[in-house]
Every structure is written in structure tokens, then in C-alpha cells.
C-alpha positions as CSV (number, residue, x, y, z in Angstrom):
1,X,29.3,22.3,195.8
2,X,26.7,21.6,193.4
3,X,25.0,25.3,194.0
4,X,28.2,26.9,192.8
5,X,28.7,24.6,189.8
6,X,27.2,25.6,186.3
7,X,24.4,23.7,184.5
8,X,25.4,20.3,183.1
9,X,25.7,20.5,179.3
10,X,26.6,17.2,176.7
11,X,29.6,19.3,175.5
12,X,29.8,16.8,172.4
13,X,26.4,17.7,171.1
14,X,26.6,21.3,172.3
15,X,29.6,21.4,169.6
16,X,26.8,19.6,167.1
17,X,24.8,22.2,167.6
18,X,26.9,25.2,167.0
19,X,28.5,23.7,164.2
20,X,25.5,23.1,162.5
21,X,24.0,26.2,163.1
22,X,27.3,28.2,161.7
23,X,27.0,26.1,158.9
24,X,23.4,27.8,157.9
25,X,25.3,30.8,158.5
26,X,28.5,30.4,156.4
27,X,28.7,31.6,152.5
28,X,31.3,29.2,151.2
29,X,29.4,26.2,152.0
30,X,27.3,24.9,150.1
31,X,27.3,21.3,149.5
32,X,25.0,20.1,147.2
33,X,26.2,16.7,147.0
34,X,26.3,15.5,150.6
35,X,30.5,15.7,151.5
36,X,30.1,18.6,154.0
37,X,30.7,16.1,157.0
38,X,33.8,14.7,154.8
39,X,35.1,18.6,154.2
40,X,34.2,19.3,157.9
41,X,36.0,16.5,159.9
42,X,39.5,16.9,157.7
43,X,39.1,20.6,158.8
44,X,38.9,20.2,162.0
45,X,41.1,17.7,162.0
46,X,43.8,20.1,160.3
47,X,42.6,23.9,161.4
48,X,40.4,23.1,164.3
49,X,38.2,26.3,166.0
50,X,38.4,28.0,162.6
51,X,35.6,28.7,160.5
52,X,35.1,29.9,156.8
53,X,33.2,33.6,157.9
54,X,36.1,34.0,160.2
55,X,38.2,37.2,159.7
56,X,40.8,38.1,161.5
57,X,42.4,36.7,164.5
58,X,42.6,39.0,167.1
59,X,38.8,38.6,167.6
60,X,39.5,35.8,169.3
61,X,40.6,38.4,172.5
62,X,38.5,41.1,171.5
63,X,35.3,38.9,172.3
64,X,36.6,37.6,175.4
65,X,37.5,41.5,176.3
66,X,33.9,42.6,175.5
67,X,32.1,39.8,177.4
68,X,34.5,40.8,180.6
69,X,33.0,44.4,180.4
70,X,29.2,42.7,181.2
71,X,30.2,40.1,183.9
72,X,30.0,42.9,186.8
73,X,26.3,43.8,185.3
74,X,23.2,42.4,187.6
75,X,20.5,42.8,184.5
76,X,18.9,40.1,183.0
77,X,19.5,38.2,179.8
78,X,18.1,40.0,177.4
79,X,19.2,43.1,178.5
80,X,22.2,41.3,178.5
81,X,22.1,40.2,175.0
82,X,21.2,43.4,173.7
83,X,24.3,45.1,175.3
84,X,26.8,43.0,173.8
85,X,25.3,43.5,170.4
86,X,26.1,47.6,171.3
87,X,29.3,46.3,172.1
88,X,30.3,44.8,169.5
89,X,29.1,47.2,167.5
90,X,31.0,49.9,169.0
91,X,34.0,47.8,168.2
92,X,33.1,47.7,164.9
93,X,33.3,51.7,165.0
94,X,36.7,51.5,167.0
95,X,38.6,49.2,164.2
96,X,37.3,51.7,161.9
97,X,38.7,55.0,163.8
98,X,42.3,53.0,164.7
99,X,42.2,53.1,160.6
100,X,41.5,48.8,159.7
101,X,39.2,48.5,157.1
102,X,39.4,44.7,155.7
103,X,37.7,42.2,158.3
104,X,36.0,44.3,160.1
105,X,32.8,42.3,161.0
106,X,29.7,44.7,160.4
107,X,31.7,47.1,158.7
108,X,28.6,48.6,156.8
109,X,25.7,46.5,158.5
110,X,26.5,48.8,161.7
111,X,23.1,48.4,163.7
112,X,21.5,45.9,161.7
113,X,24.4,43.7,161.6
114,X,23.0,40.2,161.3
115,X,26.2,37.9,162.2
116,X,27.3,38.5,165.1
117,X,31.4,38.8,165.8
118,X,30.7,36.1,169.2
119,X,28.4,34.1,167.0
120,X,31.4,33.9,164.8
121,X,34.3,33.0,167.0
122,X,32.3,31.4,170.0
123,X,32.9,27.8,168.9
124,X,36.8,28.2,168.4
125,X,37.1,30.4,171.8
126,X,36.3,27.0,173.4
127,X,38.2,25.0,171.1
128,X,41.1,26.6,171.3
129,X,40.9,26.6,175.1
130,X,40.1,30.3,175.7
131,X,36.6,29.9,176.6
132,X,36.0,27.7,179.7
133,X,32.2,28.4,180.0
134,X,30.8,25.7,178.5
135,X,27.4,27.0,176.8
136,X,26.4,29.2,174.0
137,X,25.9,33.3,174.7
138,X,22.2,32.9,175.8
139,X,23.3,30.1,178.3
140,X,26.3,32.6,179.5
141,X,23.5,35.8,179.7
142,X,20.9,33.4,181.7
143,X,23.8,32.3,184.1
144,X,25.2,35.5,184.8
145,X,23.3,36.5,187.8
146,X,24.3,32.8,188.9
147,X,27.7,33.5,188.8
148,X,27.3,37.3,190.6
149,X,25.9,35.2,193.5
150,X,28.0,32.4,193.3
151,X,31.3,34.5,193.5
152,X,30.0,36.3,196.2
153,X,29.7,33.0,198.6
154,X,33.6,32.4,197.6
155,X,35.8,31.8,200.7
156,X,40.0,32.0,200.8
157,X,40.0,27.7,200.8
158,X,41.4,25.6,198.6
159,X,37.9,23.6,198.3
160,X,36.2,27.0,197.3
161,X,39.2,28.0,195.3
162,X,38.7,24.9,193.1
163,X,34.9,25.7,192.9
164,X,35.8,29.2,191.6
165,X,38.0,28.3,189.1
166,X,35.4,26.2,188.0
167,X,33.0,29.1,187.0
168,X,36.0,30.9,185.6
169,X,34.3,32.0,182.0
170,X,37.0,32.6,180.3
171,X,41.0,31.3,181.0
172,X,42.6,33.4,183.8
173,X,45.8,33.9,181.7
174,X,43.9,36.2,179.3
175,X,46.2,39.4,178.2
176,X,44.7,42.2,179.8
177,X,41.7,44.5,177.9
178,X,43.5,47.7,176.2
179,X,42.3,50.6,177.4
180,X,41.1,52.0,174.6
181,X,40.1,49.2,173.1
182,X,36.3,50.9,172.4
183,X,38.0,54.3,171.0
184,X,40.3,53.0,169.1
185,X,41.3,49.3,168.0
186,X,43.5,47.5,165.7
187,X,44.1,43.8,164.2
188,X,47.6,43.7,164.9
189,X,48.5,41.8,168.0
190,X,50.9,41.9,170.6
191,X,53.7,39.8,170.7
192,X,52.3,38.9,174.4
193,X,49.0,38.1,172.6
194,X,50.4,36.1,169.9
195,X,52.0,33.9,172.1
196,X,48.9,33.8,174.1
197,X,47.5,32.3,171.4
198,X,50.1,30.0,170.3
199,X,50.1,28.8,173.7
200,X,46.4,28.0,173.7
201,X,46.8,26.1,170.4
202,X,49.6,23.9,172.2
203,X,47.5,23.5,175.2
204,X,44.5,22.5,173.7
205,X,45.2,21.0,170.3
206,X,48.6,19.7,170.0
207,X,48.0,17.7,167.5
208,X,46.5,19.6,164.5
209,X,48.2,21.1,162.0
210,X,47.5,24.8,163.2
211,X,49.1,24.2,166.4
212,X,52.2,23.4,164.6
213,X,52.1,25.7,161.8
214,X,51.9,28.7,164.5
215,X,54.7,27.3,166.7
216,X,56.8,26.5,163.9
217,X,55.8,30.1,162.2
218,X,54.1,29.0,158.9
219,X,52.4,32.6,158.3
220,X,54.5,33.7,155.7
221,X,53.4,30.9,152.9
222,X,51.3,32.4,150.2
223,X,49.9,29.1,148.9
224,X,46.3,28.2,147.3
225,X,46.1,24.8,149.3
226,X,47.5,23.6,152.2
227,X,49.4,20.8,150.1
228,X,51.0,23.3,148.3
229,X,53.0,24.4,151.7
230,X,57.0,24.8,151.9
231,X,56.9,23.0,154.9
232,X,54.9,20.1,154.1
233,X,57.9,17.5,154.0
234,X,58.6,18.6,157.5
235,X,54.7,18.5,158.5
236,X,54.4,15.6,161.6
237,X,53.6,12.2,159.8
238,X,49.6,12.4,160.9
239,X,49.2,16.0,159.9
240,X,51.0,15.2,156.5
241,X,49.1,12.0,155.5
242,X,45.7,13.7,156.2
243,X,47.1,16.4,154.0
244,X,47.4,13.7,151.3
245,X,44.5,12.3,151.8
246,X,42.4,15.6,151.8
247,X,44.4,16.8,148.3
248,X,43.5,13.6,147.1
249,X,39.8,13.5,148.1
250,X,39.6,17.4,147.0
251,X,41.0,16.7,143.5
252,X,38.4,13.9,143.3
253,X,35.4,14.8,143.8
254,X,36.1,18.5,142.1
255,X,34.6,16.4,139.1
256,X,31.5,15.6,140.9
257,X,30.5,19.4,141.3
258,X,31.4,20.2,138.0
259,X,29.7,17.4,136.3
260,X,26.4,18.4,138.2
261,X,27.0,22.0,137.2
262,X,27.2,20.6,133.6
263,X,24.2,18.5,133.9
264,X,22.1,21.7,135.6
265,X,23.6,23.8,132.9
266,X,22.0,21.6,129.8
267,X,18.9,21.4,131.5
268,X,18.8,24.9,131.4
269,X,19.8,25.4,127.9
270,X,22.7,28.0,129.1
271,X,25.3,27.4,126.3
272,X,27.7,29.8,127.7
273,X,27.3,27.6,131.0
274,X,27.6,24.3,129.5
275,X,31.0,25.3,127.5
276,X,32.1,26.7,130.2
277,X,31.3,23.5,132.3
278,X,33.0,21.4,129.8
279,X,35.8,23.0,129.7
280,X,36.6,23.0,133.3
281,X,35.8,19.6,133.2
282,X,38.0,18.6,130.3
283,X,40.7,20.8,132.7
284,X,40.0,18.7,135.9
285,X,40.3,15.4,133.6
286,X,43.9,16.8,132.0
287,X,45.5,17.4,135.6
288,X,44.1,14.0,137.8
289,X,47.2,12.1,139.2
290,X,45.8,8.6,138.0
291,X,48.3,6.4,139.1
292,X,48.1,8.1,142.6
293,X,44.4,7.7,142.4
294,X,44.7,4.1,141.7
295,X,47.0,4.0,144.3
296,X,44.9,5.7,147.0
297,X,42.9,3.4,149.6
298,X,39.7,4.9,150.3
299,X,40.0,2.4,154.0
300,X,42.7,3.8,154.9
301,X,41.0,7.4,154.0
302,X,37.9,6.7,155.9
303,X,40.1,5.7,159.0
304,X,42.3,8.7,158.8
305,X,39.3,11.4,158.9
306,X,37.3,10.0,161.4
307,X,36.3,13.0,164.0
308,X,34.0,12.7,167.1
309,X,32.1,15.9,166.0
310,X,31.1,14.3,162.8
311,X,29.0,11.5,161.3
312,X,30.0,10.4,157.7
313,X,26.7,8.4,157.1
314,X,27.1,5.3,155.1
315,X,25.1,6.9,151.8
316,X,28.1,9.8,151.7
317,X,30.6,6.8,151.6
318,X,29.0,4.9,148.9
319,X,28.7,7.8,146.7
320,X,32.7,8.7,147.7
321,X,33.5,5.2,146.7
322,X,30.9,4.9,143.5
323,X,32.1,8.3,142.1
324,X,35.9,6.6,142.3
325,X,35.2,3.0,140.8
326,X,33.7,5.0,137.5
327,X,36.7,7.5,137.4
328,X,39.1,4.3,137.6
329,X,36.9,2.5,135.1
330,X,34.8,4.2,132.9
331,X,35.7,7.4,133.3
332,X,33.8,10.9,133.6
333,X,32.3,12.3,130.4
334,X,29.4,14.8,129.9
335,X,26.6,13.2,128.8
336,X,23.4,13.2,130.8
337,X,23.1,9.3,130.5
338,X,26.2,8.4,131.7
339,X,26.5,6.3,134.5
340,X,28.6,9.3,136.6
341,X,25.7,12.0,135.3
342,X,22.9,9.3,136.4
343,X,25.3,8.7,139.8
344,X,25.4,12.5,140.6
345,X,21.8,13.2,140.2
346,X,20.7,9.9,142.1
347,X,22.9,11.8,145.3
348,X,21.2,15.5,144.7
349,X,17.5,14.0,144.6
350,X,17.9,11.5,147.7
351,X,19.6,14.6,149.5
352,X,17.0,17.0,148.2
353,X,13.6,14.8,147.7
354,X,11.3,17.4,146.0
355,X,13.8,20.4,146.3
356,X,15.5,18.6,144.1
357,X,17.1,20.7,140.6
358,X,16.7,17.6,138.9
359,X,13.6,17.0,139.5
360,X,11.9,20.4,140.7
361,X,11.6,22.6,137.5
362,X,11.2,26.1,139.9
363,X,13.7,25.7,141.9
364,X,15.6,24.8,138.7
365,X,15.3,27.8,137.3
366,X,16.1,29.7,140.3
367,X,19.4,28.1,140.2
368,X,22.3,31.1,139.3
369,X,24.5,28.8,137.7
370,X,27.1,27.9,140.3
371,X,26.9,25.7,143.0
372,X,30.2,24.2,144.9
373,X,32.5,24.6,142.1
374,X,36.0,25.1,144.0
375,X,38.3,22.8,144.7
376,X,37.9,21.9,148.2
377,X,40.5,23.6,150.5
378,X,39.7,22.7,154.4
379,X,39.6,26.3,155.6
380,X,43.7,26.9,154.6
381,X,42.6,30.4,153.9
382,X,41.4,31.1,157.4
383,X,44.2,29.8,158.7
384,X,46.6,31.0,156.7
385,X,45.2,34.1,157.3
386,X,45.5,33.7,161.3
387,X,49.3,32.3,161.1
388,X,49.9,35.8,158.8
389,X,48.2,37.8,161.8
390,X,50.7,35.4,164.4
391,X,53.4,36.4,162.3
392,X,52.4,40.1,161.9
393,X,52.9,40.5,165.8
394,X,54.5,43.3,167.3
């Protein structure tokens, strides 16, 4: 049995790895003050398999499709690898001709595209139960001419039946390829599709917030945040507090990021950077829920976001909890000898050591004057912008 089985991964830190390397990858997330694993674990908590560079949804089938098209090749792996790249490229020239334009991946890159539409969506395809192979592309390519001889030793018995479905790459209920899917392609999925999909969210994450929102049918709310939904009353009692709880956090620390955009910003001597600075400071101030804040126990938040795929280390805890006994107390003002100001830059130079902006004067002034401003939002747009594609199904 063991000569028909693939090679033994640690699937927990295989996920590490991937996430950590589509972080690098990822435009929306830079997190100068050390809450990336906070952000990260409510997200997947709430929209798991999703990812900030994700587009549209039906990638999630046309990856799958494309990867079918090389499983009959004998080649090796990079031969492989560069094959699926002309694939996907092609793609890319077949959502132009069906007549998309917005979310096509490698749209105007064509050849020299960079990011990859599998490097984007190969983490959720497992998540979401679509992808059973359990490595990254290179581990698929370097175990395909395993799997050509492996399928060719398979018998009609229900001990090498249960071996095969084990080196099944991707689930068997998987709607069939269109046949012009190279020629011609659009975003809009079948209703067969979209119910493929739902039915993979069920299956394999019941309990997150997507899974319900795309049963239930949440894709036509047109909402900044996720707290802001129509349906939130009527969210399950887990999926609603951690909703809280991230609204909260994200209305929190907004302050943080500002204040050490204001403190960067008078270092530099920008004055059109520092007003502006203060005044979205002097906003954030006008708008905090204080007696929710008081009200909010940062235990019960701690014990609420805990993920197995991430490690809130103690330091990113202290800060959380630091940054919230001043707000409560002292408040947050602008100066640069405040005791929030001396807070924010103690984080950004242990995080940073001597690429510090505090304390490095080059890379200072390299700085473009905007670093994790936004409100945090837990990937709701790529979400919402899946459920709109579920919805969209014909």
C-alpha cells in the first residue's frame, strides 16, 4: 500500500508555509505594528481559503480544470511547471476574448506575469475541500509521474479502490471542464458550479461565516465591513461575537496606525502629512464607542480568535493590551512624547531592529507616507465579492 500512497507532508505547517509566503506576496498587507497574526486568524476564522490578491471566484474551478489538462503528461517537473504557466496564461487571453476585463489575473503582465493564478488560489482549493493533494504545485509536478505509475497498477478491488481515491488530486465531484474553456472563458458560474461550491464550503468549513453567508445567499449586501451586514442579527452566535470582537479590535487599533503615521510624518517635516494625520486622528477619536470599549474583555477576545494556523506571540498581546489601558486612561494625543507615541515606536523598533523608521534615517526617508492606514476589514471584500459571484450564477 505504501508504494501507491503520496509523500507524507505536516499539513499544519505546510499551511504555515503557504500562508506566509502569500503574505510576501499580498499588497494590502502591510503590518508595521505586529497584528498580522491577530488580522489573519479572525480571517480565517470568518472567510477561511480567501485571500486579499484573490479576484474572482470561479478560479477556484478554472485551476483545478487546467491542472486536469497536465495529469495525462509523462514529462518532468519542470517541464511541467512551465506548461501550466502557458496555461494559465492562455486563460488569461480566453477571459479576455469571452469579453471580462476586471479580475483577470495577468491581464497586462501576459508572459511575464509574476503571480501566478494557482499561486493565488492553491491554499483555499484545499481549504475549501476542492484540492485533496496535499502539497504545493512543485510537490504536485515532482509526483506526477508517481501517480501515472501508480494508477496504472490499480485493480477493480475495494482495497485498491480505497488506495486510488487516495491519490485522487483533486475531489471527484468536480463540474466538468467547458470545452472551450481556452477559446473562450467567462467569470460567471453555473448554477451547477455555484452549488459545487457552496457544497464544498458546507463540507469542509461549516462553521465560518462564508459557509453560511453563501448558503443563506449574503451576496447582494453592499457594505464596507462585515459588521455593517443586514444579516448580522441573524449571523450563528460564534460567527456574530467574532464579528464583535474583530469590529471592536479594528476600531482599536485604527489609532495605532495612524498615530505612527503622525509620528513618521513630523519626523519628516511633511506638514501636509501631519494635518492630514491629525485630522484622521481627531476623526478616529470623535467616533470610538467608549463605553463598549470599556466594556470589551480583551480574555474573552484572545480566547475567541485563537486559530491553529496562527501564533499570537505574547509581545503582540502586550502591545494589544498596552495600546487599550492608555486609550481607557490617558487617552491618545499627538505628541511625540506621549506615552501612546513612545508605546507605538517601542513595537516598530523591536519588530524592525535597524530597519527601523524610527531609528533608521534612510529608510525613513524612503518612507511614501502611508503605511497600514485602513481600518482593518478581515478580507469582507474578497468575500463579498465571491458571495456576489454565488449569487451572479446562472
Amino acid at each position: 500500500m505504501s508504494s501507491l500512497a503520496w509523500i507524507d507532508y505536516d499539513e499544519a505547517e505546510r499551511q504555515r508555509a503557504q500562508r506566509i509566503m502569500a503574505l510576501f506576496q499580498e499588497r494590502e498587507t502591510r503590518d508595521e505594528l505586529g497584528l498580522g497574526s491577530i488580522r489573519d486568524s479572525i480571517a480565517d476564522h470568518l472567510f477561511p481559503g480567501t485571500s486579499t490578491i484573490q479576484t474572482r471566484l470561479r478560479y477556484m474551478l478554472f485551476i483545478p480544470w487546467l491542472f486536469q489538462m497536465l495529469e495525462g503528461s509523462t514529462t518532468g517537473p519542470d517541464q511541467l511547471a512551465t506548461d501550466a504557466r502557458a496555461l494559465e496564461n492562455r486563460l488569461a487571453n480566453a477571459l479576455k476574448a469571452g469579453g471580462e476585463s476586471n479580475g483577470i489575473i495577468g491581464r497586462d503582465a501576459g508572459a511575464d506575469l509574476q503571480r501566478l493564478p494557482s499561486s493565488v488560489y492553491w491554499a483555499g482549493l484545499g481549504t475549501w475541500g476542492i484540492r485533496l493533494f496535499p502539497g504545493s504545485t512543485d510537490s504536485l509536478f515532482s509526483s506526477m509521474r508517481h501517480l501515472q505509475r501508480s494508477r496504472s497498477l490499480i485493480r477493480e478491488s475495494e482495497e485498491v479502490a480505497s488506495e486510488a481515491q487516495a491519490l485522487q488530486i483533486w475531489t471527484p465531484s468536480l463540474p466538468p471542464r467547458p470545452k472551450e474553456l481556452l477559446e473562450s472563458a467567462r467569470f460567471q458560474l453555473t448554477l451547477d458550479e455555484a452549488q459545487f461550491i457552496i457544497d464544498r464550503l458546507v463540507a469542509h468549513q461549516p462553521h465560518s461565516l462564508l459557509a453560511f453567508l453563501a448558503r443563506r445567499g449574503g451576496g447582494e449586501a453592499d457594505c464596507d465591513t462585515i459588521w455593517e451586514h443586514p444579516y448580522l442579527a441573524d449571523f450563528p452566535d460564534g460567527a456574530r461575537t467574532l464579528v464583535e470582537h474583530g469590529a471592536m479590535f479594528s476600531s482599536v487599533m485604527q489609532g495605532a496606525s495612524l498615530l505612527y503615521n503622525l509620528l513618521l510624518s513630523q519626523l519628516r517635516e511633511k506638514s501636509d502629512w501631519i494635518e492630514k494625520y491629525q485630522s484622521r486622528l481627531a476623526d478616529w477619536r470623535a467616533v470610538l464607542d467608549m463605553p463598549a470599549i470599556r466594556a470589551w474583555s480583551l480574555d474573552a477576545f484572545w480566547q475567541a480568535i485563537d486559530h491553529p494556523a496562527h501564533r499570537i506571540r505574547p509581545a503582540a498581546k502586550r502591545f494589544v493590551s498596552e495600546w487599550l489601558a492608555l486609550l481607557l486612561s490617558d487617552g491618545v494625543g499627538d505628541g511625540r512624547l506621549t506615552p501612546a507615541a513612545r508605546l507605538v515606536q517601542d513595537r516598530e523598533r523591536r519588530l524592525k531592529t535597524n530597519q527601523s523608521r524610527f531609528a533608521n534615517r534612510a529608510v525613513r526617508d524612503r518612507w511614501t507616507g502611508a503605511s497600514g492606514v485602513e481600518a482593518l476589514t478581515f478580507r469582507w471584500a474578497q468575500a463579498k465579492s465571491h458571495l456576489r459571484d454565488l449569487a451572479n450564477a446562472e
